[in-house]
N, C-alpha and C positions, 0 to 999 in steps of 0.2 A: 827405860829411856834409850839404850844403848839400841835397843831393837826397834824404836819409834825412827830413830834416827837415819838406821838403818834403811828400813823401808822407804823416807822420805828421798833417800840419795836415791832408788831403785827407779820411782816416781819419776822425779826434776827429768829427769833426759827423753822418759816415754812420755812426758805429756807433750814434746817439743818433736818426737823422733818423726813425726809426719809435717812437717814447719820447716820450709829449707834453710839455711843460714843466711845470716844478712849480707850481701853482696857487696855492701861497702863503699858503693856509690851509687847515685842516684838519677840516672840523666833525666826523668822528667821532669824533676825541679829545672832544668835549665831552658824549658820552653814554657811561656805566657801560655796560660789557657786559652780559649777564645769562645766567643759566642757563635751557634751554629751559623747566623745570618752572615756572618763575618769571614767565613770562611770557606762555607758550603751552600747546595741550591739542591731543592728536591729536583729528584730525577725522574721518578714515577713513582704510580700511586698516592699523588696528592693528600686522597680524601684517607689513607691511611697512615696518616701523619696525626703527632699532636705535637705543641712546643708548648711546654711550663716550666718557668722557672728555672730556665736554662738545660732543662732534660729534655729532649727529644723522644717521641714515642715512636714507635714504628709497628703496623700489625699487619700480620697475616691471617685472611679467612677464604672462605671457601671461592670469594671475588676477586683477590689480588691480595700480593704483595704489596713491598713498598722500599725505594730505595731512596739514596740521595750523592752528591757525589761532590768533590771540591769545586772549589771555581776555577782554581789558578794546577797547571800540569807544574809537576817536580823533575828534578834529576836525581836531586837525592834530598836526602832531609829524614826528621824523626817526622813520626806520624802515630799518635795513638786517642785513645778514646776509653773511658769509663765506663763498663756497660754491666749492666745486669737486668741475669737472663729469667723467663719463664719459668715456673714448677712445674712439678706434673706430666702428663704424654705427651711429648711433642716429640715426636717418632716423626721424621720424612722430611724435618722445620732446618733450615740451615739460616743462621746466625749470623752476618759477615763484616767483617770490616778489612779492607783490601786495596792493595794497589793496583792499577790495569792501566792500560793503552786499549782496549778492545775497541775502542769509538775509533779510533785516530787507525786503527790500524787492524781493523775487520777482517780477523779470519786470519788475522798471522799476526796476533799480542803479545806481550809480555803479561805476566801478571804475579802477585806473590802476595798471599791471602793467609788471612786469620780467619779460621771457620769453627762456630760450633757446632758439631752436629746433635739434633734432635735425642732425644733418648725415650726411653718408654720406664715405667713406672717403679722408680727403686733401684732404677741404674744411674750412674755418673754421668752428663757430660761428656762427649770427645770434644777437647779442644785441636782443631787439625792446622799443620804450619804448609803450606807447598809454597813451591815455586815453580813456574812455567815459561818457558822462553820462546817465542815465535809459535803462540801454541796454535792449531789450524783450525778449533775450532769445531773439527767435523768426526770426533771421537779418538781421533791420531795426538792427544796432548799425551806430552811425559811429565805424570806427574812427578814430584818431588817430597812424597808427604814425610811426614812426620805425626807422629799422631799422643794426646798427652791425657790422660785423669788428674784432673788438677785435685791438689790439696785443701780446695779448700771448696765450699758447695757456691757456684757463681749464680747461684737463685738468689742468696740471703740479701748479696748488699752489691754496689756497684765495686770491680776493681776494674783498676788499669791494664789495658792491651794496649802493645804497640811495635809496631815494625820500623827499626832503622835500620836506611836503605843507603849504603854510600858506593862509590864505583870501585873498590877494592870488598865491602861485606854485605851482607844481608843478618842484623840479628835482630831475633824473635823476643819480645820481652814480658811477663806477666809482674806486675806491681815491683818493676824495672827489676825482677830479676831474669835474666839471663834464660832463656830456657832450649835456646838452638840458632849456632851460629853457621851461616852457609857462604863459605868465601869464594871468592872467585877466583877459579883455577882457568877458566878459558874465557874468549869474549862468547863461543857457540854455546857455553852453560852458565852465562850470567848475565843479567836483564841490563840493559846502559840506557834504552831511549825512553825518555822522559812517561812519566805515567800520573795519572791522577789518585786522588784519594774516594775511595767509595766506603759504601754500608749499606747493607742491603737484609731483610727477610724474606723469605720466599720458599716454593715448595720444593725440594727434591727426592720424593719419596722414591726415587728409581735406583738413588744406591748411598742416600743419607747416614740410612741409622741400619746396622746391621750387613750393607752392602745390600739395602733394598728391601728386605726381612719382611720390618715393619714400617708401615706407610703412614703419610699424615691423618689424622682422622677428625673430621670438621664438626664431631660434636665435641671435642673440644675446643671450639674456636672460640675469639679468636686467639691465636698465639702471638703475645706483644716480647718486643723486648726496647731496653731503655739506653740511652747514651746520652751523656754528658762528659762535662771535660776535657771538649774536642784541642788537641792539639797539634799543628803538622806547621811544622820549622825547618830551613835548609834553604838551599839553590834552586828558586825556579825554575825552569823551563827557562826563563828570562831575564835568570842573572845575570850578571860580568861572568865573563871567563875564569875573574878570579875569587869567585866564589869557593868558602873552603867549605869541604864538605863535613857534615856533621858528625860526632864519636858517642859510642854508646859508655862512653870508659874515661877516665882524669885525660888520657893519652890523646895530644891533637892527633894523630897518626892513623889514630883508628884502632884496632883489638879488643881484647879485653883484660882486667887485670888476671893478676895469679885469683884472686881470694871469687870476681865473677867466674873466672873458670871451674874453679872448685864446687860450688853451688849451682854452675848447669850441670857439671856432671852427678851432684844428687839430683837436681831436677829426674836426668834422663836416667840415672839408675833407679828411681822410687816410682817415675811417673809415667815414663816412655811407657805408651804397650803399640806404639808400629812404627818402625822403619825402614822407608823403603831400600835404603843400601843393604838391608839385613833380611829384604823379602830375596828368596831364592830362586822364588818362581818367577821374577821378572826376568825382562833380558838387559842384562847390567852394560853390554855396548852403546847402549841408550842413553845410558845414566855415566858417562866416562869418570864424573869427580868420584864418584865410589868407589876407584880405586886407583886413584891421584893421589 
């Protein structure tokens, strides 16, 4: 008995030791979900759309993508979405749900994106976090990635993604935990002019899965993925001035707690596999908060 007992202590922690801790709070509870019509307008690819039941479909084939995008521009606000992805090779296929300006401001946007990229057979998911500030558009963007293996496989069931975006932070959230926070250290390396909310599938087999590797391959088309549980809460474009902006945290002020801090940094110590502050080969004058 003394040895069953034993073994069961050894058990309890390794069945959880891939399962981050609970973060302790929950900010998605604090925004209504909404219906996609309510909220959003396809943006292209029409005929690659389906709505049931309050999911959204969205597919890529060898004819088009398909994207869609909010109605109403943000300054800050939460913004997330329910989404579950494809099985199988989807090498080349990027995933996205994201903020931009790119319409309003062509060729010199902001933007600050949740991507998954593509993967090929019996590999993980990259779930990828950047950020972009006035990016040009014409191969000259800095990116800002971060890059994640999530803990848990986002083929089985839908979870929560979501980016809250305030004018002091930017943080990243998977099933509101915590998983990368990007504050602002200058106005030249943090996005302030108002951006919409998108999602979109689409090809980018030129540097997706592997940094180009392997490419989308259309006999397995087509490549669908699902969204539901749209939500994006905060300051208009067209609020009052005295609009407050929204917290990922108990704290109006914005941050995070002690106990969300503790649980991104298992996040980024179990999950992380890229950073770009920790790439060496980049040229970090570019990247200035890297070493702010």
């Amino acid at each position: 008995m003394a040895l069953l007992l034993f073994l069961l202590i050894l058990l309890v922690p390794a069945s959880n030791a891939d399962w981050p801790p609970s973060p302790g709070y929950w900010p998605s509870s604090k925004f209504r979900s909404m219906s996609f019509y309510k909220g959003f307008r396809t943006l292209w690819g029409p005929q690659h759309q389906s709505l049931d039941q309050h999911a959204l479909t969205i597919w890529l084939d060898r004819t088009s993508g398909s994207g869609f995008k909010s109605v109403r521009p943000f300054r800050s606000g939460y913004f997330g979405a329910s989404i579950k992805l494809q099985t199988g090779y989807t090498a080349g296929v990027i995933t996205a749900f994201y903020l931009s300006n790119s319409e309003a401001h062509p060729g010199y946007h902001d933007e600050v994106d949740i991507e998954f990229l593509g993967t090929t057979f019996g590999k993980p998911y990259t779930l990828q976090t950047n950020v972009y500030i006035r990016g040009s558009g014409d191969g000259k963007i800095i990116g800002r990635e971060m890059k994640f293996h999530l803990w848990f496989d986002p083929t089985k069931a839908f979870h929560h993604y979501a980016i809250l975006w305030s004018p002091k932070e930017i943080i990243f959230l998977v099933d509101d935990v915590p998983i990368r926070r990007y504050p602002r250290k200058s106005v030249a390396t943090f996005p302030l002019r108002p951006m919409w909310v998108y999602g979109s599938i689409w090809d980018a087999s030129s540097w997706a899965t592997e940094d180009g590797k392997y490419k989308a391959d259309y006999r397995y088309q087509p490549f669908v993925a699902k969204y539901t549980n749209f939500k994006a809460g905060g300051c208009s474009a067209y609020s009052p001035t005295w609009c407050r902006p929204v917290s990922a945290s108990p704290f109006r002020s914005g941050g995070l707690t002690q106990q969300q801090y503790r649980v991104m940094r298992w996040v980024q110590t179990n999950h992380l596999v890229y950073d770009y502050c920790k790439d060496y080969k980049r040229d970090h004058s570019l990247t200035p908060e890297c070493w702010r």
